[in-house]
N, C-alpha and C positions, 0 to 999 in steps of 0.2 A: 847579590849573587851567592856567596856564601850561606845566607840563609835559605834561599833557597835549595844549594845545593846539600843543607843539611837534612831539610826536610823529603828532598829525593832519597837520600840516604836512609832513612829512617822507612820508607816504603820498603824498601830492598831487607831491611833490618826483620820488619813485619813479617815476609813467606815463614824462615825458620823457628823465629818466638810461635808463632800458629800452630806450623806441622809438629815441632815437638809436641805442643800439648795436644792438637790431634791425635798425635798416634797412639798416647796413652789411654784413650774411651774405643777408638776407632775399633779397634780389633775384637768388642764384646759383641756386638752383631754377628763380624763374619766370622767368629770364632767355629760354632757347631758347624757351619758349608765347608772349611778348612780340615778342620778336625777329620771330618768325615772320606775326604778327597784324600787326605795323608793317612787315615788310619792311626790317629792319635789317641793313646791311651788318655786316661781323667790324669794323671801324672803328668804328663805331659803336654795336656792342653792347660795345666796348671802353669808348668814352667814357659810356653809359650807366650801366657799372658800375661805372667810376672816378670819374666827375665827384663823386659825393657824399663819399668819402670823403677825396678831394682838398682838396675845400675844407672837410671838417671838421678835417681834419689843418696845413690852411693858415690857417685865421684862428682857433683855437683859443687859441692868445695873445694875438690883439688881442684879445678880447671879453672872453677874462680880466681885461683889467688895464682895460679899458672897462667889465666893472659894476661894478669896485672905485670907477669914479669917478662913472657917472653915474645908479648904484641896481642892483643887483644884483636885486632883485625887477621892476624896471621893465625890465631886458636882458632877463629872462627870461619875460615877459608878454609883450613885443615879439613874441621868436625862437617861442614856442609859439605866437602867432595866427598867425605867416607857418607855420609848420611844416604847422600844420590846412590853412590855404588852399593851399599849395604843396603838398600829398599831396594832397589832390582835380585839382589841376592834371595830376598824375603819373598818377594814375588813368585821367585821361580824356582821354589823350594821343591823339592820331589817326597820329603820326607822330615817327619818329625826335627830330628837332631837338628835338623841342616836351620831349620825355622827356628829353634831356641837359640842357637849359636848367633844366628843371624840379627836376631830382638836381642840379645843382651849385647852383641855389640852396635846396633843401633844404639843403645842405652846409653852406652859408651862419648860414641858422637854426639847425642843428646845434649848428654850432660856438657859439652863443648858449648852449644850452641847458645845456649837461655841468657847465664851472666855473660858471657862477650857480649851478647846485642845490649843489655841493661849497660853496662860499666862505657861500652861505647854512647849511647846516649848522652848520660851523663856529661864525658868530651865533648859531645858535639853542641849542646844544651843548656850556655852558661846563663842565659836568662831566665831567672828564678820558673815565669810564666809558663816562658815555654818549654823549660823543661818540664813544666809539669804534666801542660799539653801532650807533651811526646810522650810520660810512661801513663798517660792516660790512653793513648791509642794504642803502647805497649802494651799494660795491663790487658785494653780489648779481645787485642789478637788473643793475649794467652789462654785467658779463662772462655773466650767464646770458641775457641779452638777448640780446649777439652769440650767445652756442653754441647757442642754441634759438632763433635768428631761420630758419634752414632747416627747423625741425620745424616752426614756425608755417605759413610760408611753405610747406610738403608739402600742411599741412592744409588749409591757403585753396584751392591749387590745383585740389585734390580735386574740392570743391564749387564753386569758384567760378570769376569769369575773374584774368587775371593782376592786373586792378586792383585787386584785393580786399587785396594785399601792401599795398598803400598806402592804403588806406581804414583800415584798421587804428586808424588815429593820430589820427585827425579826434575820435572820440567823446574820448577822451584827452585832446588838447588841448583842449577842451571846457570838462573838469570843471578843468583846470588853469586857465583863464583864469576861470572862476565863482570854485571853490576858495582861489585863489590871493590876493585882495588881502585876503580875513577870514583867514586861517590863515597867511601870511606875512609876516613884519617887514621893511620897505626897512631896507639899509642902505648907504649908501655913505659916503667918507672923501675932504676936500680935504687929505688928505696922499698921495693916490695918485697925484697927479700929471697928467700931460696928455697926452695918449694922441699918441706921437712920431709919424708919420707917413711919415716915413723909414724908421725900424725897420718897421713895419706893411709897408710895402711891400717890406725886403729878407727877413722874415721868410715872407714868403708866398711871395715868388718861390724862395728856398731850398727849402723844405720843398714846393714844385711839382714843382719840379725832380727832386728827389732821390726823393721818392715815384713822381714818372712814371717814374723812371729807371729806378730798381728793376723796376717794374713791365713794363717795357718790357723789360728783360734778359730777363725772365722768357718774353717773348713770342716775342721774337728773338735772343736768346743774344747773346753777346759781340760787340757788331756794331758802327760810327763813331757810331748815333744814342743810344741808353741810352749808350754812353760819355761823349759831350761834358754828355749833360744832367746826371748825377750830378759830371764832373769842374766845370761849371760851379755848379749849388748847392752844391756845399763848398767852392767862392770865395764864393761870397754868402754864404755861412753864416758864414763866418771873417772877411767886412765888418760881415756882422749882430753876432755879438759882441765884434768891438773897440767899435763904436757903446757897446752896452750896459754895458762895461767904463768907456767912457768919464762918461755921462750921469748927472745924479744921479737922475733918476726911472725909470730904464729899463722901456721897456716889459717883460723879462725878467731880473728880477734875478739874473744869473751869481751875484754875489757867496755868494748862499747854496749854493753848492757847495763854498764853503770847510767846510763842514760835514759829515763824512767818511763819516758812517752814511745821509746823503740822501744824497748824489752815490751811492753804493754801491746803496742800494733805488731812483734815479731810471731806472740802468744796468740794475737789473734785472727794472725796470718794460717799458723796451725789449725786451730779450733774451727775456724768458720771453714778452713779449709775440709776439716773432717765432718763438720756438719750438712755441707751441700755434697758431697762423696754420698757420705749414706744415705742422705734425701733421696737424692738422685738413683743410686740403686736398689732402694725399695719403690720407688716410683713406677721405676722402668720393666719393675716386674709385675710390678700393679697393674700396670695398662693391659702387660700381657696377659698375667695367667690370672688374674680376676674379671677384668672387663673384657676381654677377649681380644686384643687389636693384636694384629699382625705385627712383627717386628718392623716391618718400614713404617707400620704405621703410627707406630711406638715411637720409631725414632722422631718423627716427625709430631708426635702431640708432644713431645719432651724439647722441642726447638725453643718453646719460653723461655727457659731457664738460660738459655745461652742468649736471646736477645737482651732478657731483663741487664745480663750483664753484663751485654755490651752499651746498652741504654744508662746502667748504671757510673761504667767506668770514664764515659763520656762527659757526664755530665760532674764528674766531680771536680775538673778543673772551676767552675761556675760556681762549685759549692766553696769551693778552698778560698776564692775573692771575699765571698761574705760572711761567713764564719773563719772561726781556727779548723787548723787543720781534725785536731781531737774532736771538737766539736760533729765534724758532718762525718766523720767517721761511727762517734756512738751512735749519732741520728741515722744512720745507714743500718750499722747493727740492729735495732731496734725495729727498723723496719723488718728486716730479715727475722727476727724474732715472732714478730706479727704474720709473716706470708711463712712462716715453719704449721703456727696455728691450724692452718687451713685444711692443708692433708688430715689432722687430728678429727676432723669434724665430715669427713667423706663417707657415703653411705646412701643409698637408694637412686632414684633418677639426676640427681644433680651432683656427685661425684666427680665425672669428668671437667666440667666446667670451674670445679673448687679446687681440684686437682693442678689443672691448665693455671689456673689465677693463683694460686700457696706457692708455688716453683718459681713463678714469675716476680712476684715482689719475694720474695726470700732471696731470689739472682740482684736484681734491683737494690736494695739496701747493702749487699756488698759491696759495689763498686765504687765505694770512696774508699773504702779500707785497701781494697786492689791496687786503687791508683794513687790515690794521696799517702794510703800506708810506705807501700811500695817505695815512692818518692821520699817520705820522711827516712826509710832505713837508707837508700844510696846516697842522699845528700848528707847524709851524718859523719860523713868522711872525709878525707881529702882525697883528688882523683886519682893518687897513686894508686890509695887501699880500695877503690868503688868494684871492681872486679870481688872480691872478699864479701865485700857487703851485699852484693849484687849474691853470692851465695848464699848468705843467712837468709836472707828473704825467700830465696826459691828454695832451699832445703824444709825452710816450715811447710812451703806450699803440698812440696811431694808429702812431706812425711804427715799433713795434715787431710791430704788426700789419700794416704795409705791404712790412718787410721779410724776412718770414716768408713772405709769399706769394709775392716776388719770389725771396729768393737762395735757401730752401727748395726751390721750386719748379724754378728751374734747378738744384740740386744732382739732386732726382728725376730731368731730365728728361735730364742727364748720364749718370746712372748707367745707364737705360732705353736710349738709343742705344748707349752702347758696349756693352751685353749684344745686342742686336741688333746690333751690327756695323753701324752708318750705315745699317741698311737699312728705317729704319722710326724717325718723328720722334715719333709719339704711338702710343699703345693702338687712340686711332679709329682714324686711320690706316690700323693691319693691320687692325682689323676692316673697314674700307671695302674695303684691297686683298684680304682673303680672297674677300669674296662675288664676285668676277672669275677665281677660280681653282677648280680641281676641289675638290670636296669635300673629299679627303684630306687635300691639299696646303694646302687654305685651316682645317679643320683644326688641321695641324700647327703652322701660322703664326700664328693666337691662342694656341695651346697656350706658342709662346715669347714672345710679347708678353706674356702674362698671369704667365708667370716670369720675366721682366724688369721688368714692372715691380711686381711683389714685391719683386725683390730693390729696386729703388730707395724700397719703404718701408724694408726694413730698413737701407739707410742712412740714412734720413731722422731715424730712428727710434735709431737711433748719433749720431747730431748734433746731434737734441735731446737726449736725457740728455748730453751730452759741455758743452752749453749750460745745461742746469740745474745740471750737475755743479761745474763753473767758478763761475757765481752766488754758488752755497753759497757757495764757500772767498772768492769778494769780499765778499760780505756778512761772515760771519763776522771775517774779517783787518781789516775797515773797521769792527768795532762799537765803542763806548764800555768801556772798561775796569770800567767798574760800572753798574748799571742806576742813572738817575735816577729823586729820591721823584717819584711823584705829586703835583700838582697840582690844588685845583679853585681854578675860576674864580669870580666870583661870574654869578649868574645872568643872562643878556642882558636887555637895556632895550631895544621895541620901539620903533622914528621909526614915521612914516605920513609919507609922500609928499602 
């Protein structure tokens, strides 16, 4: 009965781990129909899209190492009733401001929501198997969330108006806050310390910084403002971990990176994280402004990449039985290195179909890294500290999907100018300047945009395998010299709050 009821629990665990990383793609669809409805400055449809992912990316570690201390099922009952209320707010936005305020603190409850469901797993999960089982269908939900939050978000717009992206999450949160206190065991631990405050605040301002920063490169290329803000968060970031080095409770426990096979799957948590980011957003504009597909229909030839990775994270409990763990993790990377290839070689009739299949096994060789990685950082702990660790693992994720859209992004947007000759900053751009020129001539001038920036997938598409590639051989060169026995635990002992 018990196992049963863990595994009911873990359904319920499922809605929030999804819509969080949902919401972070969802809103690139119905961005322009919103924008347009509120009268949103470029400023400001900047901070609309960013705000939430900013602040999921930025308090993602306090909240970690805050359910470890003050109930892990009680952070995350909190963070889903604000979630529900603050998507109806989003929804029914009348005006700019009101939509940024409302995404950065979504961001906020976010950030609540990811580690509690992980650190609770764990609890509920003492058998080595099927713990693994469980952040295998965790991992699922998370990453096929984000890669099928634009196919959702295609469908909604379809039928609906832009606030429908956000409505989404209310019935969800719903059954989670019903659901949640009979199917869910509190757990929290007074050896997890006391949530620093200091840390909290240079940890947040760091990874602000450095996330905008990126992000901002990305906007305005190599410029004094993205500079000072990334040169400034890797001073904070490098005050934030002597702190941590120093403290015996650390909001962040560095120390278990002395551990050679985590620090190796933490790194390449980030990397592959920012490798499928920029895949994916060079892709998605490939579909559109080279091949010409409508935005639903973009979202919809881009649905690969989220099944490969849900086909991927699935199947990697089945991998983790017959190899080591490192093992199907490099053989995943490797894979993903090979389906990066694919885009690199796209051009004439058969494009979309290379296209459709590179996304697809690049998604696919991930998901032992998703799920077994994943599993390797939270079981590295004892369950007091899993909430903690439960943050390292998702802090790489954001901040490796932050920096995929950023220096991916620039890398594209390089490649595209210099094959245009400085004469043309984006794809819109010539299309904007064609329609003021003769037909021919305007013409001829998409004709080279649209082979420009081609060529800037296939480097994109050279940079992510060259990034998966590398992973392998750290993974690999970083793994234990023999696989460790298995393990079980004895069965968890629920509290009540």
């Amino acid at each position: 009965m018990r196992v049963n009821r863990a595994w009911l629990g873990l359904i319920v665990l499922m809605l929030p781990n999804f819509l969080v990383a949902m919401d972070v793609t969802a809103l690139l669809l119905a961005l322009p129909r919103l924008s347009a409805d509120l009268g949103a400055t470029s400023v400001q449809q900047l901070w609309i899209s960013d705000s939430y992912g900013l602040m999921v990316a930025g308090l993602v570690i306090t909240m970690g190492t805050l359910g470890d201390r003050i109930g892990r099922r009680r952070l995350l009952m909190t963070g889903g009733a604000a979630f529900g209320v603050l998507s109806v707010v989003a929804a029914l936005a009348t005006d700019p401001l009101t939509l940024i305020i409302a995404r950065a603190l979504l961001g906020v409850a976010g950030a609540t929501l990811v580690p509690s469901t992980l650190a609770l797993i764990t609890h509920m999960f003492r058998d080595e198997r099927e713990r693994g089982r469980a952040i295998a269908i965790w991992a699922t939900c998370q990453f096929t969330g984000g890669a099928l939050g634009p196919v959702l978000a295609g469908f909604l717009l379809q039928y609906f108006w832009w606030g429908s992206v956000f409505l989404v999450a209310v019935p969800a949160m719903a059954l989670l806050l019903l659901a949640g206190p009979v199917l869910l065991p509190e757990f929290r631990s007074d050896k997890a310390g006391r949530v620093d405050l200091a840390s909290v605040g240079l940890s947040l301002v760091a990874v602000l910084l450095m996330v905008h920063g990126v992000k901002q490169l990305a906007v305005e290329g190599v410029t004094a403002g993205p500079a000072v803000a990334l040169v400034t968060g890797a001073g904070v970031g490098f005050l934030f971990v002597r702190r941590q080095l120093r403290l015996e409770a650390p909001l962040l426990d560095l120390r278990l990176l002395r551990n050679r096979p985590l620090t190796a799957v933490l790194v390449a948590l980030a990397f592959a994280g920012m490798a499928m980011a920029g895949t994916g957003l060079v892709v998605t504009q490939y579909l559109q402004s080279v091949l010409g597909f409508s935005p639903v229909e973009s979202a919809l030839l881009f649905a690969p990449m989220g099944l490969g990775v849900a086909a991927g994270t699935m199947a990697a409990p089945l991998l983790g039985r017959w190899m080591r763990t490192t093992t199907a993790i490099t053989g995943g990377l490797a894979v993903s290195a090979l389906g990066s290839l694919l885009p690199a070689g796209v051009g004439g009739a058969h494009s979309l179909p290379l296209v459709m299949t590179g996304i697809a096994v690049l998604a696919l060789g991930t998901g032992p890294l998703f799920a077994l990685g994943t599993g390797l950082v939270v079981g590295s702990v004892p369950p007091e500290r899993a909430g903690s660790a439960a943050s390292m693992s998702e802090t790489s994720n954001y901040l490796g999907g932050s920096l995929g859209l950023g220096l991916l992004g620039v890398v594209a947007a390089v490649v595209y100018r210099g094959r245009m000759d400085g004469t043309s900053d984006s794809l819109a751009d010539a299309v904007a300047a064609g329609r003021d020129l003769p037909a021919d001539r305007g013409a001829e001038l998409l004709h080279e945009a649209r082979e420009a920036f081609t060529a800037s997938l296939h480097v994109t598409g050279v940079v992510s395998a060259a990034v998966f590639a590398g992973l392998a051989v750290l993974v690999l060169a970083m793994s234990p010299a023999a696989r460790p026995a298995p393990a079980v635990q004895p069965e968890y002992e629920e509290t009540r709050s």
